[in-house]
C-alpha positions, 0 to 999 in steps of 0.5 A: 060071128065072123072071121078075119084070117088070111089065106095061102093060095096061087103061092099068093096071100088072100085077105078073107072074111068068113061068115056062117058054118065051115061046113056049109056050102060055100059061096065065094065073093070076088072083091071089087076090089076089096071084100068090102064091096059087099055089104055086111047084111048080105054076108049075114043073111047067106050065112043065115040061110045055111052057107059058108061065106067068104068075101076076099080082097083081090091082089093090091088091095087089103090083107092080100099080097100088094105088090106096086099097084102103079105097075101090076105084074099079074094079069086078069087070068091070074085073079080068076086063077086066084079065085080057083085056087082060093075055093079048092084051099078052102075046101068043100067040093066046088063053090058058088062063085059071085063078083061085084064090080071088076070082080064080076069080070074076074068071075066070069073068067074064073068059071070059064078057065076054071069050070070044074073050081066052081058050081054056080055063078052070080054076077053083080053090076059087070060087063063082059068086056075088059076095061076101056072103050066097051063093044058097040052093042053094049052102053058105055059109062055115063058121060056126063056122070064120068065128067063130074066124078073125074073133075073132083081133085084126088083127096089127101089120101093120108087123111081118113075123114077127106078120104071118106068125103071124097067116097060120099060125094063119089057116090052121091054123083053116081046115085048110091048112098053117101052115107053108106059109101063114106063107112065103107071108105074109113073102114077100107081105110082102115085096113089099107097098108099103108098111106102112099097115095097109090096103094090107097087109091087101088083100096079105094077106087081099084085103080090098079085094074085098068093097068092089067093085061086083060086078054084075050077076050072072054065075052065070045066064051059065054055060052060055055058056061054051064053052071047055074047063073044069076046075073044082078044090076042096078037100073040106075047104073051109070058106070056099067049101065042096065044094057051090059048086065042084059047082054050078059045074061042073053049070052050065058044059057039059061042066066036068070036077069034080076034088075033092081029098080032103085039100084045104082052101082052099089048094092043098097040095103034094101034090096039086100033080101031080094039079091041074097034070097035069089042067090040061096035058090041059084044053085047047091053044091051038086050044081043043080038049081033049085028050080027052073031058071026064070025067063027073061024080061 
């Protein structure tokens, strides 16, 4: 049974899930943005293997604090500052920190600036650079898949059913599934508060994370990461293609690369178990893994 609930933290409110045993080691999952970029089934076979889980929205986006997502008046330091903040209220002794998407940015920034907060590290279809133009040894979006995706017109974002529509015709573009993606618009939908084309927009697409103060850089800051680290991408990807999450796990030490063969940008059911069952032998509570880090491909 899960647990929908908010919490108090950075003198912000944080929409959280909870899934498995309070007791249990805790794995946090960084929204991107919304908690529900992670799949359901995921959540569900952690808690399965014995961890607290807690997927949250970030700010601007779900139960958390929304202020004007037009005009963001936080940075990216706050989000992982967020995350920090939300590990230690939650309590337990240090968390297993994972981001999908902008939250993997959010992830690798929070270990970095909050090392002490946080005991492993998965990083799911991210960069190591903020957005916009990405450094010239790193792959950039897919032109031609940007082109048709920005080429569409903006939904009517008052109506459920052509919100929904727009997010299957998104996916099928980028090669993820329709069918999944349009359940989890009407379900964002759902939980957006309010109707007001900006605030759904930073629901649905995480618009509001190109407006934020990114700097300084952090890709330079990698090797300092000690904690235990998996890195996850989608062969498939063409918004942040397979060569980012390559040169992330180059640069952190000792990063396990797990490439998913049939994968695009999102998570797809089938390879659910694969993603959850290398993340449960990542790391414990102490830091410590399970086993010796695989060698890269």
């Amino acid at each position: 049974m899960t647990r929908i609930t908010t919490v108090h933290a950075n003198e912000i409110t944080l929409g959280i899930e909870s899934f498995g045993d309070d007791d249990a080691p805790l794995v946090l999952l960084v929204g991107g943005t919304t908690m529900l970029s992670w799949p359901d089934a995921l959540c569900e076979h952690l808690a399965a293997g014995g961890r607290r889980v807690v997927r949250y929205d970030l700010r601007d986006s779900g139960e958390s604090t929304g202020a004007d997502p037009e005009a963001p008046a936080y940075t990216l330091r706050d989000l992982a500052a967020d995350a920090a903040a939300l590990a230690d209220a939650l309590g337990g002794g240090p968390a297993h920190l994972a981001g999908i998407g902008v939250g993997g940015m959010v992830a690798q920034v929070a270990v970095l600036d909050h090392p002490r907060a946080f005991s492993a590290l998965t990083l799911v279809g991210t960069r190591a650079v903020a957005p916009g133009p990405p450094d010239d040894d790193l792959p950039d979006h897919d032109r031609a898949t940007m082109g048709r995706l920005f080429a569409r017109p903006m939904p009517d974002w008052t109506d459920r059913e052509a919100v929904a529509e727009f997010a299957a015709a998104g996916a099928e573009i980028r090669g993820d599934d329709p069918a999944a993606a349009r359940a989890v618009a009407a379900r964002v939908w759902d939980r957006t508060p309010g109707t007001a084309p900006a605030v759904q927009m930073a629901n649905q697409l995480g618009m509001v994370f190109s407006r934020l103060d990114c700097t300084p850089r952090w890709r330079e800051r990698l090797p300092e990461i000690e904690v235990p680290t998996l890195v996850v991408h989608g062969h498939r990807d063409p918004f942040f293609p397979v060569g980012n999450g390559e040169a992330i796990a180059r640069e952190i030490p000792g990063a396990r690369l797990l490439v998913l063969k049939e994968a695009a940008t999102a998570i797809p059911d089938a390879a659910v178990d694969e993603v959850a069952e290398a993340m449960l032998t990542l790391g414990r509570p102490d830091g410590t893994t399970d086993g010796p880090a695989l060698p890269m491909p």
